[in-house]
C-alpha positions in Angstrom: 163.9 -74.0 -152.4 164.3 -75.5 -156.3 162.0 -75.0 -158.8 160.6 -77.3 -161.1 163.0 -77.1 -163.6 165.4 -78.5 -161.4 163.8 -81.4 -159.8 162.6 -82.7 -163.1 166.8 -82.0 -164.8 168.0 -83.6 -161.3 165.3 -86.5 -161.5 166.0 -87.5 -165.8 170.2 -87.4 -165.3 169.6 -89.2 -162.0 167.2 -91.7 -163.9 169.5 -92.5 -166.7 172.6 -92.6 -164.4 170.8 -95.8 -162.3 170.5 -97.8 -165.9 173.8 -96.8 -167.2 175.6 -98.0 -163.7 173.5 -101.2 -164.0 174.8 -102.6 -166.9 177.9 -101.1 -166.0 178.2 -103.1 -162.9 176.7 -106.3 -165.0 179.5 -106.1 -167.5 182.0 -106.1 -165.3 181.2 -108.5 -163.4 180.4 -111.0 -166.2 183.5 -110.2 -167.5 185.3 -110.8 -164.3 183.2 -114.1 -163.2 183.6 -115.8 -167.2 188.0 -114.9 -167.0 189.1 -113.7 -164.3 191.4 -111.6 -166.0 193.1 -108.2 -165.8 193.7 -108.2 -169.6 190.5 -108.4 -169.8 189.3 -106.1 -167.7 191.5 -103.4 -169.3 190.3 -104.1 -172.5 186.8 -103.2 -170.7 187.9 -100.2 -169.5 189.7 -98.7 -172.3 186.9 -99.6 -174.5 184.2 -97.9 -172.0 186.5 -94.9 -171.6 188.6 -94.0 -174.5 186.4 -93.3 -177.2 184.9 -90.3 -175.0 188.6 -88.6 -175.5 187.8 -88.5 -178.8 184.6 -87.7 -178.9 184.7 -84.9 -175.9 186.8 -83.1 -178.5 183.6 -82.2 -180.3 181.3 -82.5 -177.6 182.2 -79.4 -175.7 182.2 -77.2 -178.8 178.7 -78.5 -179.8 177.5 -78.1 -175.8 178.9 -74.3 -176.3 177.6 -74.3 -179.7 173.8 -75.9 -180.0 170.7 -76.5 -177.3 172.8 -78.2 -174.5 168.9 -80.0 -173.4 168.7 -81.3 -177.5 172.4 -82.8 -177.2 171.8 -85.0 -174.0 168.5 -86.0 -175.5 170.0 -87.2 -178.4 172.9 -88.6 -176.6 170.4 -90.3 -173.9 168.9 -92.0 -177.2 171.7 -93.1 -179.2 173.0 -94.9 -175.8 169.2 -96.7 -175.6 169.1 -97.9 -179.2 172.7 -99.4 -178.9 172.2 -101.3 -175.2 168.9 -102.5 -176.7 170.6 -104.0 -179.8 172.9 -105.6 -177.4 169.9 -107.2 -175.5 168.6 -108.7 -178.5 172.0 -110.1 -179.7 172.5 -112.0 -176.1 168.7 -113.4 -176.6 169.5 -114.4 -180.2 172.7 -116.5 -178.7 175.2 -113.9 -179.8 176.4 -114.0 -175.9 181.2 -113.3 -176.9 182.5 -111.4 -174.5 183.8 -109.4 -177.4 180.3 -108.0 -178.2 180.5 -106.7 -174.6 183.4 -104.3 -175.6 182.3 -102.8 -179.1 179.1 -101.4 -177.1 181.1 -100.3 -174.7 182.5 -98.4 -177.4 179.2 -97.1 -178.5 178.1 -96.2 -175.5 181.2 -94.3 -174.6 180.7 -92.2 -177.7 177.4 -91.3 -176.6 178.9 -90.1 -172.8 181.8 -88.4 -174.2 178.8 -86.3 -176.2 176.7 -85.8 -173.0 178.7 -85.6 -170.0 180.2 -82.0 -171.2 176.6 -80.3 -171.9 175.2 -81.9 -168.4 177.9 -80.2 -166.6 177.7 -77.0 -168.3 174.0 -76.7 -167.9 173.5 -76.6 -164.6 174.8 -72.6 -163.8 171.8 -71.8 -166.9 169.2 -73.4 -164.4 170.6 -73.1 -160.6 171.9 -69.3 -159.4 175.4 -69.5 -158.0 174.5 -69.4 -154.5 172.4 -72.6 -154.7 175.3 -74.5 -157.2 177.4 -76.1 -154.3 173.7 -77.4 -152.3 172.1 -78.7 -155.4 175.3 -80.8 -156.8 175.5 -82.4 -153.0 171.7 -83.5 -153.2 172.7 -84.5 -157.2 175.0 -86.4 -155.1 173.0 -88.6 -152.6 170.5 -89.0 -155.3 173.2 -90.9 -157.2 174.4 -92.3 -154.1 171.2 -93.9 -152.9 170.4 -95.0 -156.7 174.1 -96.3 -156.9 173.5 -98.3 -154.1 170.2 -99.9 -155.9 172.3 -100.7 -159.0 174.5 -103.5 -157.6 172.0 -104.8 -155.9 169.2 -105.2 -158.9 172.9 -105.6 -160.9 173.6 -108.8 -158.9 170.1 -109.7 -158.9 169.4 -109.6 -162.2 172.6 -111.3 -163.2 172.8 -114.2 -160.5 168.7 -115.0 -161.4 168.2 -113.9 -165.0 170.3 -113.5 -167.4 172.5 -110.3 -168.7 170.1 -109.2 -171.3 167.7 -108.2 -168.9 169.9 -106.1 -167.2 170.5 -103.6 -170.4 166.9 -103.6 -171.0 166.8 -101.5 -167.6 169.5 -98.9 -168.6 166.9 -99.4 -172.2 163.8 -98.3 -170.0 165.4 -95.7 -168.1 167.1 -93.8 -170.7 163.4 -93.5 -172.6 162.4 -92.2 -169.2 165.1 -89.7 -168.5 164.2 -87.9 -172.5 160.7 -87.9 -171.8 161.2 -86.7 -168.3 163.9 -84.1 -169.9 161.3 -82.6 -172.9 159.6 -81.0 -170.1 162.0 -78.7 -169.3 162.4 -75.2 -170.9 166.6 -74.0 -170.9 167.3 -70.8 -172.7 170.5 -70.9 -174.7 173.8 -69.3 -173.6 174.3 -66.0 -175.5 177.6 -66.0 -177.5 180.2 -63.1 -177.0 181.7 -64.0 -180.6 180.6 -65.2 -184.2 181.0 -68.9 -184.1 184.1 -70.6 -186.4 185.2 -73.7 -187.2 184.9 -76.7 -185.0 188.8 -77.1 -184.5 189.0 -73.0 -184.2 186.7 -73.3 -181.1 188.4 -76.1 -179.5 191.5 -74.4 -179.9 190.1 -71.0 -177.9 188.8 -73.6 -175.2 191.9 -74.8 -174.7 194.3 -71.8 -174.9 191.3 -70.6 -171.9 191.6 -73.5 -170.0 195.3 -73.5 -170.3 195.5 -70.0 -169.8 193.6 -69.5 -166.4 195.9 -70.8 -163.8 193.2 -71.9 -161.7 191.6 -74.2 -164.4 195.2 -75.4 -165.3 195.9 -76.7 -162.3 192.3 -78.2 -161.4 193.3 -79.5 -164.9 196.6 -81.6 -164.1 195.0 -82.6 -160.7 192.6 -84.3 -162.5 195.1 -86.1 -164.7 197.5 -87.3 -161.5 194.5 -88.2 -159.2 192.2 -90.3 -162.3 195.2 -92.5 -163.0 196.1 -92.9 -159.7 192.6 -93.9 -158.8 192.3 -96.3 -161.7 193.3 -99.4 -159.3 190.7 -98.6 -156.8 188.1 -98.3 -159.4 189.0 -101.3 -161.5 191.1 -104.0 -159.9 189.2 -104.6 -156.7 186.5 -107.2 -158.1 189.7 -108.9 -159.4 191.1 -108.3 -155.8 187.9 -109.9 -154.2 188.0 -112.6 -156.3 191.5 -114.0 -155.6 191.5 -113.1 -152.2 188.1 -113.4 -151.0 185.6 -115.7 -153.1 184.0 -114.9 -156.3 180.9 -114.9 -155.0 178.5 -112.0 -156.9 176.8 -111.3 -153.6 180.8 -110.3 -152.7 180.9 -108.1 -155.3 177.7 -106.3 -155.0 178.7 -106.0 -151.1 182.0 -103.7 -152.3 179.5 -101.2 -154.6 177.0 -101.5 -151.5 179.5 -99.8 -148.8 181.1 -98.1 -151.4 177.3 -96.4 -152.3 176.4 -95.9 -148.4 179.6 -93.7 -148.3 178.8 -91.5 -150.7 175.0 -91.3 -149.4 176.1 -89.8 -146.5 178.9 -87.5 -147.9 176.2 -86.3 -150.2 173.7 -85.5 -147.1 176.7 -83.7 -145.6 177.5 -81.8 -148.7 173.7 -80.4 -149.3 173.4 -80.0 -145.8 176.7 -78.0 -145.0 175.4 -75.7 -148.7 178.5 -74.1 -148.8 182.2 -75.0 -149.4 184.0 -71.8 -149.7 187.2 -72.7 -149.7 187.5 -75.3 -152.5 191.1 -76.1 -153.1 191.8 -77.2 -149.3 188.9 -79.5 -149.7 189.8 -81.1 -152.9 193.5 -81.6 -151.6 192.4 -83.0 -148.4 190.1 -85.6 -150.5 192.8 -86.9 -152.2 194.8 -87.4 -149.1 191.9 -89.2 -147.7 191.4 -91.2 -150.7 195.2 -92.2 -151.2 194.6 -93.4 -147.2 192.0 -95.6 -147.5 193.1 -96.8 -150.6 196.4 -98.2 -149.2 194.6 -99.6 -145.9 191.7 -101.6 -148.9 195.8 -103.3 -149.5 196.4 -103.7 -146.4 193.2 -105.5 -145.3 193.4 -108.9 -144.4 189.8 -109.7 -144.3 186.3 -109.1 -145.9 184.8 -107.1 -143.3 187.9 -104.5 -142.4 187.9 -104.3 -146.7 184.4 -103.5 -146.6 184.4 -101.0 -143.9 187.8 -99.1 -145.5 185.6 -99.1 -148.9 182.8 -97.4 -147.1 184.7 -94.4 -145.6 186.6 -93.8 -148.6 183.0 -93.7 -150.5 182.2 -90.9 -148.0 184.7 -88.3 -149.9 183.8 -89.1 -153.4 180.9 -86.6 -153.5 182.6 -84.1 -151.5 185.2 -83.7 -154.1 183.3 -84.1 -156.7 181.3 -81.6 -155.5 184.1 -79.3 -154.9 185.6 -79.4 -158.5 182.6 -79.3 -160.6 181.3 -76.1 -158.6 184.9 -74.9 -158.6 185.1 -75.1 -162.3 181.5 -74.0 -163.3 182.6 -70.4 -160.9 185.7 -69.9 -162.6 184.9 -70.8 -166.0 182.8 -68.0 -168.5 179.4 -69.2 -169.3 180.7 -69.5 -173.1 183.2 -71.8 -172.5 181.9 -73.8 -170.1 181.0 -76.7 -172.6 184.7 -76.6 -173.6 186.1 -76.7 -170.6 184.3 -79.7 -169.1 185.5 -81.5 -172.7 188.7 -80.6 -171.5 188.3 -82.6 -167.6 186.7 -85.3 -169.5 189.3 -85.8 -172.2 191.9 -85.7 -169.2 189.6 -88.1 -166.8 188.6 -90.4 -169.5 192.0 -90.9 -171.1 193.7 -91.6 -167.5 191.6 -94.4 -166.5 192.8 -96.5 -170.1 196.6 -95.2 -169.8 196.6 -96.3 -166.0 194.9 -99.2 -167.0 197.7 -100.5 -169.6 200.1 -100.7 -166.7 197.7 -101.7 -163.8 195.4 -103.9 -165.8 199.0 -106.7 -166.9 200.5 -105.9 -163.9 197.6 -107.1 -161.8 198.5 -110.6 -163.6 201.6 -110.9 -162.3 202.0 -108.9 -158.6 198.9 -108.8 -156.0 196.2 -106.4 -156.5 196.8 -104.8 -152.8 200.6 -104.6 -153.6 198.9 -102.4 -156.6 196.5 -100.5 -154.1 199.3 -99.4 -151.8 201.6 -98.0 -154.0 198.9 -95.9 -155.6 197.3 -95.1 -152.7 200.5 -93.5 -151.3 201.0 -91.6 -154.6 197.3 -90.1 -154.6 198.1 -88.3 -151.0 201.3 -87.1 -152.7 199.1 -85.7 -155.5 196.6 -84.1 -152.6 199.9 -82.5 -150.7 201.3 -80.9 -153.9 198.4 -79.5 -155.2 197.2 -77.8 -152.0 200.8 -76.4 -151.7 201.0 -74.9 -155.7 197.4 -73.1 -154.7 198.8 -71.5 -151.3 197.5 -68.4 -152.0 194.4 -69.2 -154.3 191.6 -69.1 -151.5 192.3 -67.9 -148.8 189.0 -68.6 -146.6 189.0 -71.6 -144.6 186.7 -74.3 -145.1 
């Protein structure tokens, strides 16, 4: 059904995504196993996350502006070198959890420059009709590789030592360029003489801005992110105080959370078509701020575990939803820009969420934290289907 181009560009990004959530999993948990400290898993976050608002400024205009395949290559790289500097640092003795954060940094830089040209160069290889059933099997190929990456994550960490676990996101990065140099994309013909750097980023965003459509998906993005963050974040820290900081309790959360999205994924590329978008990203979120309030309300391992894995279930359906939503709406031009735009919004929520969560996850319980924003998240889901009313009018 997909030719080669697409199995070898779904294969390199699915590649470099299992090292990248490997050592992203390993960090974390180091972190929250050495303090067991919200502070100091906001200063992970915001150091793993804001640098790509900056960056994504420039990174859309350079996906809309040179070889979209060159840019994650390079990007792909400049991640490798850094996490294999880190590697050799631990091994040298050089092991402060302040290390941790400045290649976070680095590595952010290098996502905020390849996340925009991934997204926007999918519509050059896959026809319309195909874009919805290729991101759902994108989808339970990250699910089923995000459900290895806890699991060599905890192994790794609990037997070896953390070194070895960036050497992995070291070997599969190399893999994921070589695997990507066999590919052949044709650049995106320009309707316009290209300007200066800030000149195009301003037309993305007066586009964005100016399509309703985009400018709500937009906001949406912005509420939901932030409102998420607790979810994403806190809820190692929540295992840990309520339930045992045992690492085989923490790879069990990414484990159900990785089933759910396996089969969410299956259902997506099975179902091939979501016509009407809007409905389905709205009912997400409701489903999402749910199960996010019953993770607070659980009051033991097993009912936490089993919440985590249906609410895993409508990540990939959303995501699904959005990206396709975005890459139908948005020119072929601009399409760099615009996902610059989502990941300016999306990265700078998590950090801004995670000022207020991260302290305040000190001081009240992590479920008290998990309700409140859970119940906020369906709010955002309810308002956003009712501003689109009229958008699509097809039913799902």
């Amino acid at each position: 059904m997909f030719d080669r181009q697409v199995v070898l560009f779904l294969i390199s990004q699915n590649v470099s995504l299992f090292g990248s959530a490997v050592v992203g999993y390993a960090i974390i948990w180091y972190i929250t196993l050495e303090t067991s400290s919200g502070v100091w898993l906001m200063l992970t976050t915001i150091c793993s996350m804001l640098p790509q608002v900056f960056v994504s400024l420039w990174g859309g205009v350079w996906a809309d502006r040179y070889d979209r395949k060159l840019l994650i290559m390079i990007s792909d790289a400049f991640i490798a070198v850094s996490t294999l500097g880190l590697a050799i640092a631990f091994w040298l003795g050089f092991t402060r959890i302040e290390l941790l954060l400045v290649v976070s940094v680095v590595r952010s830089v290098g996502a905020g420059i390849q996340m925009p040209a991934v997204n926007a160069i999918y519509p050059q290889l896959v026809p319309p009709e195909n874009l919805t059933r290729v991101q759902g099997i994108n989808q339970s190929l990250s699910s089923i590789l995000m459900l290895l990456a806890p699991a060599v994550g905890g192994v790794v960490l609990g037997t070896m030592d953390l070194a070895w676990a960036f050497m992995i996101d070291v070997v599969t990065g190399s893999a994921a360029i070589l695997i990507l140099r066999l590919i052949v994309v044709n650049r995106v013909e320009r309707s316009d003489e290209p300007t200066s750097l800030l000149d195009e980023l301003k037309k993305g965003v007066r586009y964005a801005f100016g399509n309703p459509l985009l400018k709500g998906i937009i906001i949406c993005y912005g509420f939901s992110f932030f409102l998420i963050t607790p979810a994403a974040v806190l809820t190692p820290l929540m295992i840990e105080r309520s339930f045992g900081g045992e690492v085989w309790r923490l790879t069990a959360n990414e484990i159900v959370w990785t089933v759910g999205s396996f089969v969410g994924g299956i259902a997506v590329s099975l179902y091939g078509n979501i016509k009407n978008k809007i409905l389905t990203i709205a009912l997400c979120l409701v489903a999402f701020g749910i199960s996010f309030t019953l993770l607070g309300l659980a009051g033991s391992f097993v009912l936490y575990l089993l919440v985590m894995g249906i609410s895993g279930f409508f990540m990939p359906i959303i995501a699904t939803a959005e990206t396709v939503f975005i890459q139908e709406i948005t020119a072929p031009q601009m399409m760099g820009r615009v996902f610059s735009i989502i990941q300016i919004i999306t990265s700078a929520a998590m950090p801004l969420a995670i000022l207020l969560f991260g302290p305040l996850a000190d001081v009240v319980p992590v479920e008290t934290l998990l309700i409140i924003s859970g119940i906020l998240l369906a709010l955002v889901g309810l308002i956003y289907q009712l501003s689109n009313w009229n958008s699509e009018r097809p039913l799902l």
